[in-house]
N, C-alpha and C positions, 0 to 999 in steps of 0.2 A: 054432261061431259064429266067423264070421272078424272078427281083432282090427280095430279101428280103427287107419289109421295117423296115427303122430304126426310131425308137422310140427313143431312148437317145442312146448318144454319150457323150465322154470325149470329149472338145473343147478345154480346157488349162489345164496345167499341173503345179502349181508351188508346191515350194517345202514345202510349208505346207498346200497348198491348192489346191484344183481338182475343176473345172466347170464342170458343163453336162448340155446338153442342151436336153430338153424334149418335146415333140411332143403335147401327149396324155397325161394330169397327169392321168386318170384315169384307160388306160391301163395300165400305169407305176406300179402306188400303187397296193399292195397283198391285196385280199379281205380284211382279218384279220386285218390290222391296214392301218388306213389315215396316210398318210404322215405327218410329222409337222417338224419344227425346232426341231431338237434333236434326230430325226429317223436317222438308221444305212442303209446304203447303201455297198454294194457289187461288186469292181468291178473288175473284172479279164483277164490274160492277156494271153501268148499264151505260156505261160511256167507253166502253170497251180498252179498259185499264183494267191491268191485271196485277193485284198486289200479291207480291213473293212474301213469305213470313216464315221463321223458325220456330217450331213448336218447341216452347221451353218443360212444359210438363204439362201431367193430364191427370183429373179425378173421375173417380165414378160415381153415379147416384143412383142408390138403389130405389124404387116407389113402387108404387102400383096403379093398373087403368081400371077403367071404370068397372071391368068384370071382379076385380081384384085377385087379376094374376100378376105376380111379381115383374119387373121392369125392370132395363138398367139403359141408363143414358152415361154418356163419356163426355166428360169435360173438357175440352184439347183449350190450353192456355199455350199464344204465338205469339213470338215480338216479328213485328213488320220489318223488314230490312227494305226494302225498296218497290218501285212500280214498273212496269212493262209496260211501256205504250207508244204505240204504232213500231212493235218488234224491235224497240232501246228499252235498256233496262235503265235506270236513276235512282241513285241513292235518297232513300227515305220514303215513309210511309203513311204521309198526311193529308193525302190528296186523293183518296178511294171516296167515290160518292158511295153517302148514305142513303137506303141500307145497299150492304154490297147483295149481289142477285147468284151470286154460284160458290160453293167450297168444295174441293177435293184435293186429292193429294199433287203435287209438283211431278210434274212426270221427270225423269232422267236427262231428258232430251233438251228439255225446257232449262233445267239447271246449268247441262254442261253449256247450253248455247250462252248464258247469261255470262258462265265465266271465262269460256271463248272470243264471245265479242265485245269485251268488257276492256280489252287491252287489243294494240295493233301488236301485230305479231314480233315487230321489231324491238317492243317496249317488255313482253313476257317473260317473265323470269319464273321458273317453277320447279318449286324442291318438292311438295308432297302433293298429296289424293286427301278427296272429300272423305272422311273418316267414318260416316255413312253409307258411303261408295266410291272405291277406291279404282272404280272405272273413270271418274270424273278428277282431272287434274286440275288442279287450283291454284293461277299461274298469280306472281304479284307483278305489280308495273315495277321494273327491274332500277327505275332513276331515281323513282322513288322511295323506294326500299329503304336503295344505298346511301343517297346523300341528305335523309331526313332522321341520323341516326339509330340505331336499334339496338331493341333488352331479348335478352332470351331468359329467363326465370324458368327455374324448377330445384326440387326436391333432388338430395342423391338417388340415382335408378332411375329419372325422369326419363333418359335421353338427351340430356343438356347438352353435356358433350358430343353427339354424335349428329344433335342437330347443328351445331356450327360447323363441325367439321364436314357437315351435306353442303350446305350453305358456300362457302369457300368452296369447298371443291368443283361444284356447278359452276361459278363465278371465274374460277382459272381456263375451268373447259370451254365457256359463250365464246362465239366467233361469229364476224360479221365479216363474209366473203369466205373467201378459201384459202387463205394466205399459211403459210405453213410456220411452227415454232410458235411461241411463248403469244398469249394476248396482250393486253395493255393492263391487267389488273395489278395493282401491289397493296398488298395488306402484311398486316405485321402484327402477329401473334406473342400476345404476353403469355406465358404458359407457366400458370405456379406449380404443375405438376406433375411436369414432363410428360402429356398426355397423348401430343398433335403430331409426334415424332413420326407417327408408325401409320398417321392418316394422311402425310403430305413426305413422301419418300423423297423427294425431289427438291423436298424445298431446300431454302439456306438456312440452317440451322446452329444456334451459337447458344454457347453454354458459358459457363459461368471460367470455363479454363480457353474460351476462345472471344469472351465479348471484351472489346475495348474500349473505354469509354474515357473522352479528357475530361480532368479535371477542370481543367481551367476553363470549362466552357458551364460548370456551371455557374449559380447565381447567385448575390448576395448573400438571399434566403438560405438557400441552401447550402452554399458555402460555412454558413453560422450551423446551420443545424447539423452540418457531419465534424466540426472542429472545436466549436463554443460550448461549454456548458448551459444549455440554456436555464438550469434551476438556481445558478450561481448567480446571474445578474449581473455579470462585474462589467461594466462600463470600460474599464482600461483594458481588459483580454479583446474585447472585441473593437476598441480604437488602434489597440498594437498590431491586430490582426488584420485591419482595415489597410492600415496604413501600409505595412509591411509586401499586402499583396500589390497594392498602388506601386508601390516603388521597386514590385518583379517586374509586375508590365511593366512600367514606364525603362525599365534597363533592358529587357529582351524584346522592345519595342526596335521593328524597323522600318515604320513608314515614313512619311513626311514629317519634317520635325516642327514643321510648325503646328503639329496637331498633339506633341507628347503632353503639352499641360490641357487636354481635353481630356487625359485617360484617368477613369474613374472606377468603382468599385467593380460596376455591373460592367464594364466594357471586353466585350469576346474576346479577350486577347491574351497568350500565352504566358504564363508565369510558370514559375519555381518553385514547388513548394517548398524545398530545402532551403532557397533564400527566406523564405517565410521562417522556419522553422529558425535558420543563425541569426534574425533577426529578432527572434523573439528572449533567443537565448542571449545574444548582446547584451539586451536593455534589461534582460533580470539581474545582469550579474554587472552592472554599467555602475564605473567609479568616477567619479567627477573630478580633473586635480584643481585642487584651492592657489593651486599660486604660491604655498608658502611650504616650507621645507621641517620636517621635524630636527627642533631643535637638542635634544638628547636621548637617548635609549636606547636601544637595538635599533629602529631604525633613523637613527638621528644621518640628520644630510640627504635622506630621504625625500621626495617630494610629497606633501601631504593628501590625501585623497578624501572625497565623501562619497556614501553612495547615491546612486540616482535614483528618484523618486518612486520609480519601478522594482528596486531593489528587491530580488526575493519573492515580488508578486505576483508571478506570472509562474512560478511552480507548477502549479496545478493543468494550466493551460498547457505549457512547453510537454509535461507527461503526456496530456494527452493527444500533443500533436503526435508526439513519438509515435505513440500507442499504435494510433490511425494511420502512420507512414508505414509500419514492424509488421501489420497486419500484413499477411500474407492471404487472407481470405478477400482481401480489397485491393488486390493488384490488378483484379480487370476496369478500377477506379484510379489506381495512385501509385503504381507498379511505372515500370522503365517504359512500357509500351505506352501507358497513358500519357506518359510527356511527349513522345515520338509521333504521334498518329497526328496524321493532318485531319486538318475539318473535309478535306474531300473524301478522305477516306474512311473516315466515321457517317458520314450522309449516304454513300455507297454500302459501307455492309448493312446499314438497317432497312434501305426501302429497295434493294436486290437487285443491285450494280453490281458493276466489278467482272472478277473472274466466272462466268459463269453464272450470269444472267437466270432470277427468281422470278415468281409471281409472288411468291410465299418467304416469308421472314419468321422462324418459328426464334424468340427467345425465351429460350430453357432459368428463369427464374429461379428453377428451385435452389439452387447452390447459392444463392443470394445473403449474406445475412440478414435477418427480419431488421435490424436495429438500421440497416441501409436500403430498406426496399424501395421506402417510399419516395426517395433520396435517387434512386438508380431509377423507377419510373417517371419520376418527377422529369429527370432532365434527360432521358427518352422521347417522351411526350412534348415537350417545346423544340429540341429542335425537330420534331415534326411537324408540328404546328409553325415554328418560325424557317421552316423549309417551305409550305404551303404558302404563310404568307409573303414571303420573301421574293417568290416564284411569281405570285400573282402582278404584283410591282413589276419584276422585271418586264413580265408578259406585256403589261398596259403599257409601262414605255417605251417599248417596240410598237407596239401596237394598241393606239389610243380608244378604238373603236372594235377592239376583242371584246366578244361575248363570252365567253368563257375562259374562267379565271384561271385554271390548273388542268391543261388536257395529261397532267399525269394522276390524276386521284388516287388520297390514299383512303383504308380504312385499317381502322386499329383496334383490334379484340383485344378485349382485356376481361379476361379467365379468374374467374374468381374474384371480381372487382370488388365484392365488400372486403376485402382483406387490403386494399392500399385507398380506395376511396369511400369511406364506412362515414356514416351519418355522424360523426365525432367530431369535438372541435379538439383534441389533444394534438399537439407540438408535433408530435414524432408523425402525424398523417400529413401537417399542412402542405407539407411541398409537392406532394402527389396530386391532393386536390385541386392545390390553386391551377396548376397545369392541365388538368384532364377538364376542368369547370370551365377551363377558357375555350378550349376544345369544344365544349359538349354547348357553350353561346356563341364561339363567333367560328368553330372549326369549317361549317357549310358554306361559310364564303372563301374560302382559301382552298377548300378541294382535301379536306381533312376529316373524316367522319369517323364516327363512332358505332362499335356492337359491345356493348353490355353484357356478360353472361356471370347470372348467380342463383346459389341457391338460396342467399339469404338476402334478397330484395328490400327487404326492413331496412336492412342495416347497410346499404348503402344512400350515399349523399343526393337527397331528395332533389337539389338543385342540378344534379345530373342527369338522374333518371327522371324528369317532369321533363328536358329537353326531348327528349325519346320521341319519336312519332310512331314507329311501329313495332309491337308486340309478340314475339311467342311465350306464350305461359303455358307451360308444360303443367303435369303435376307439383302441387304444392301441399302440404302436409300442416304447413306450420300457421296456425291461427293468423300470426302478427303479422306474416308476408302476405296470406290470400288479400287482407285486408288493404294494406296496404297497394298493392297490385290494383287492386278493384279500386281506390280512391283515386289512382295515378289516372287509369285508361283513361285516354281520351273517348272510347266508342266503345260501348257495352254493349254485352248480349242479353242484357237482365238478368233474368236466373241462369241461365246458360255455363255464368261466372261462379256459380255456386258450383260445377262439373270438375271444379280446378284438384278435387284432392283425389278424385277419382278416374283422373284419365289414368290411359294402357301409358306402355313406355313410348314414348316417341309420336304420342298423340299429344296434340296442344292446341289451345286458343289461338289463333293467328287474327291481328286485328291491327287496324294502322289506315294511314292515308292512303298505303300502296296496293292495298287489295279491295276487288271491289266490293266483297262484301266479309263480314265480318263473320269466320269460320272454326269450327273445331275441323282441324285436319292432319294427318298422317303424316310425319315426315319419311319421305324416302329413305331405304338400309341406305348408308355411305359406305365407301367400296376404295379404299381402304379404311379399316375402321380406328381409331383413336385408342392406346392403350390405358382406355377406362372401365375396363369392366371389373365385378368386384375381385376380388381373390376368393374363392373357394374353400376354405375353409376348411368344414366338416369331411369334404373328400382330401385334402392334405394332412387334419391329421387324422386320419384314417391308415394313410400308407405308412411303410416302414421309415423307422426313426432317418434321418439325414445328418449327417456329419458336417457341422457347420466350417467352413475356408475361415477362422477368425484371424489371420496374420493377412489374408489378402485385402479383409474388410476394414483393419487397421489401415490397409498401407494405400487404399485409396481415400480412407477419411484424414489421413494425412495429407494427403496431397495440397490441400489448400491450407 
């Protein structure tokens, strides 16, 4: 009986890696798709398990047969992703009896069925296509996604932006039933660069001459670090300072009076800064009188006075309260509106209450000062966070036996996050981190999650992005982030990860607990698109000279 020839064979088996060795590439590959790095392979064993694997790359061996005409065999090196058996697919690939009995290539059919029935239809969430076949879409479990935090990383030109801005906008459009007007989703867009304006028309949008934010609700911390010197050290600026605000609450305090001697630094409660500011001036310029009368000279009959202990030394401090009150660039902080604005009303414009109901909260960051960034995310970020948990509280004691702690969830993109929470331990970051860090450990019980979006992944705070559970890594360029990246993932593709400086635009690693299998794939155009593309250049100056408006560019950089 004449033998069957073999075309490919398993040749080694390890345990995140398969070999095959190939004859014929061209018998091998199915009419319908060329083989390439990142095509699905099929291999099966004699208990009628079918192991799925990702071909990571492939060598050639030149030789020769016994006649000594030249040969070429094909190396295909595969990382296992999971097994098919009795028509379920399950993640992982250590459970193929040895040796496996058949290899060829994954049919189309076999893949999309895998990431079809991989999720119920209810639980699907799906922005792009398999990047080898962009007839197969590659849904993620949509709960899991959301509420197990997520990084999107890439290079400028990746796509970075245009995959979040895909991302949200699928998220606004899901619906369950047919009910007409806005879903349930609220997210809230940090945007250092006015980018998300032009992909979310709709949203609520607030800039740096329309956001309002009180003072008085921030926090010790933070209080010290937009008023205190902090290279100065001086113990008496910041017990004058301490004290002073104690004693705004406690006088524009109107609750129960047996609770005024409980108000303390950190207590939410409305103060003056102006009272701060003539009490600081008070005590610099504070004369003591002795009791006793000058007895001859100019001013004899006089009452005698000393100065007070403070005399003089808070100079430094009082300038710069001034400085920070004069500032007309920090009136969306310490301006007439920030005294005015109730706490209903600052919790309504940022998660897209009020007049004219949002899904979307774009805030326009860039008009920000850098030296208050971290300082205006900072207390952004808690009272979101102490919105979630605040809400969950109330939820339980209405209802002791609720399963679910926030049926309002938020998520909160923060654009360019190594620029307010960067792997740094210096002063001027810590209020942004301590905030976003609390977020990124305890925000998933409160209904408060996180997306991540940077191009320099290095350099943000490891202690947030190790939270992460799900992945896009676009193209990356830069030695220190691929690496980086690749140390974080929870779930590799082996060498797969090595593809990271050479995807197309808007092609990316997609990997995480919400997808069944761990994918290079396509993100879908977004429609409307983000105003992030580059500027053109060599075609602007190319065209004739332009007269530049310089009196109008003044009188808007004035403005603040």
């Amino acid at each position: 009986m004449e033998h069957e020839k073999i075309n490919a064979e398993v040749i080694s088996v390890f345990p995140d890696k398969v070999k095959i060795s190939v004859d014929d590439l061209e018998d091998f590959q199915l009419a319908e798709e060329k083989l390439k790095v990142g095509s699905y392979l099929r291999i099966a064993d004699n208990d009628n398990a079918v192991l799925i694997a990702i071909i990571e790359n492939f060598t050639i061996e030149v030789g020769h047969n016994a006649e000594g005409e030249p040969t070429r065999k094909y190396i295909l090196e595969a990382n296992p992703l999971g097994i098919i058996r009795d028509g379920k697919f399950e993640r992982g690939g250590d459970t193929i009896a040895i040796p496996p009995k058949k290899v060829e290539p994954a049919k189309t059919e076999e893949i999309q069925k895998i990431f079809e029935e991989s999720l119920a239809d209810k639980d699907k969430f799906t922005f792009a296509t398999l990047s080898t076949n962009s007839a197969i879409q590659v849904p993620v479990d949509g709960n899991k996604f959301f509420n197990k935090h997520i990084a999107i990383v890439g290079s400028t030109g990746s796509g970075k932006s245009h995959s979040v801005a895909k991302i949200i906008q699928e998220a606004v459009c899901a619906r369950e039933g047919t009910y007409e007007g806005l879903n349930n989703s609220h997210i809230v867009i940090f945007d250092i660069h006015s980018e998300y304006k032009s992909a979310f028309p709709t949203a609520r949008y607030i800039d740096i001459s329309t956001l309002v934010l009180p003072y008085w609700m921030l926090n010790s911390d933070e209080l010290q670090e937009l008023f205190i010197d902090t290279e100065a050290n001086d113990h008496n600026q910041r017990n004058v300072f301490k004290n002073a605000i104690i004693n705004s609450k406690t006088q524009h305090y109107e609750g129960p009076v047996e609770n005024k001697n409980r108000i303390h630094f950190d207590s939410p409660l409305y103060f003056d800064m102006r009272d701060v500011l003539k009490e600081a001036r008070d005590i610099n310029t504070l004369e003591i009188d002795t009791g006793e009368v000058y007895q001859s000279g100019a001013k004899k009959g006089q009452p005698k006075t000393t100065h007070g202990s403070l005399y003089g030394q808070l100079t430094n401090f009082i300038s710069r309260l001034e400085s920070r009150l004069n500032d007309k660039r920090l009136d969306f902080l310490l301006g007439d509106r920030s005294r005015t604005i109730t706490f209903d009303d600052t919790l309504k414009q940022l998660i897209g209450y009020g007049e004219g109901n949002s899904n979307v909260t774009i805030l326009d960051l860039s008009g920000v000062p850098f030296d208050v960034m971290s300082i205006t995310v900072s207390l952004i970020s808690r009272i979101l966070f102490e919105y979630g948990y605040y809400y969950k509280r109330l939820r339980c004691n209405r209802s002791p036996d609720e399963t679910i702690n926030n049926d309002v969830p938020l998520l909160l993109v923060y654009e360019e996050a190594h620029k307010y929470v960067p792997n740094s331990d210096l002063a001027k970051y810590r209020a942004s981190k301590q905030s976003i860090e609390r977020i990124a450990k305890e925000g998933r019980k409160y209904g408060v999650s996180l997306l991540l979006a940077s191009q320099r992944p290095s350099e943000i705070s490891e202690t947030i992005f190790a939270q992460c559970n799900n992945f896009l890594a676009l193209r990356l360029t830069n030695p220190n982030d691929q690496n980086y990246v690749k140390r974080l993932l929870p779930d590799t593709l082996g060498n797969l990860v090595e593809k990271m400086p050479i995807l197309r635009a808007g092609e990316c690693l997609l990997i995480g607990d919400a997808v069944v299998l761990p994918s290079i794939v396509q993100i879908h155009e977004c429609d409307p698109k983000p105003s992030s593309n580059d500027i053109p250049y060599f075609d602007l100056w190319k065209q004739e000279w332009i007269d530049l408006d310089i009196p109008s560019i003044k009188e808007e950089w004035y403005k603040i």
